[in-house]
C-alpha positions as CSV (number, residue, x, y, z in Angstrom):
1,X,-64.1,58.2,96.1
2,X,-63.6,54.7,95.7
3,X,-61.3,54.4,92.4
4,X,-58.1,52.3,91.1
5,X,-56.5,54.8,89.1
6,X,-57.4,58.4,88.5
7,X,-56.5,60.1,85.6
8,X,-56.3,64.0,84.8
9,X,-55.4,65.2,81.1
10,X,-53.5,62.0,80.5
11,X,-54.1,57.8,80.6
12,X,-52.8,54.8,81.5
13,X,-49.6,56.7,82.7
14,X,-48.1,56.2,86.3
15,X,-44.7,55.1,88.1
16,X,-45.5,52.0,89.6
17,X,-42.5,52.8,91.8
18,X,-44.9,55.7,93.7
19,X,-44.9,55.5,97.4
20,X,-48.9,56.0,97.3
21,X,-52.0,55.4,95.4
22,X,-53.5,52.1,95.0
23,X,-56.7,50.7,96.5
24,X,-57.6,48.6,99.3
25,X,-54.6,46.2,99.5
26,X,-53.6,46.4,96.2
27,X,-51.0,48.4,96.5
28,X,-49.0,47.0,93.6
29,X,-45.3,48.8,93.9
30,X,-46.7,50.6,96.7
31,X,-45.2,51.1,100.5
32,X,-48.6,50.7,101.4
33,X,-49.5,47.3,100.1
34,X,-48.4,44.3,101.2
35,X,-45.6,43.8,99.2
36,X,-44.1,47.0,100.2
37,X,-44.9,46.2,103.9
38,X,-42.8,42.9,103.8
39,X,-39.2,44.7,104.3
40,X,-40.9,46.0,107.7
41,X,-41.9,42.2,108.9
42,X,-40.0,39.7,110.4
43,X,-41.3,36.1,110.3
44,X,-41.6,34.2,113.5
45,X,-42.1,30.3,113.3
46,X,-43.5,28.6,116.8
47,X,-43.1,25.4,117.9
């Protein structure tokens, strides 16, 4: 199932804060997206 946001007996309600869900890279407020994987990277500049 490729889907944004799922909804069961309910709508438009989630905790952005969630560890999971999203799609793809989206992961808005998600450990999985790229935001959330940013505290896990270092940047390296070369010369």
């Amino acid at each position: 199932l490729r889907a944004g946001v799922i909804w069961a007996n309910t709508f438009n309600k989630f905790d952005p804060t969630s560890p999971f869900g999203g799609y793809k890279e989206s992961g808005w407020g998600r450990e999985g997206g790229r935001h959330g994987l940013s505290a896990y990277l270092k940047g390296v500049g070369h010369e």
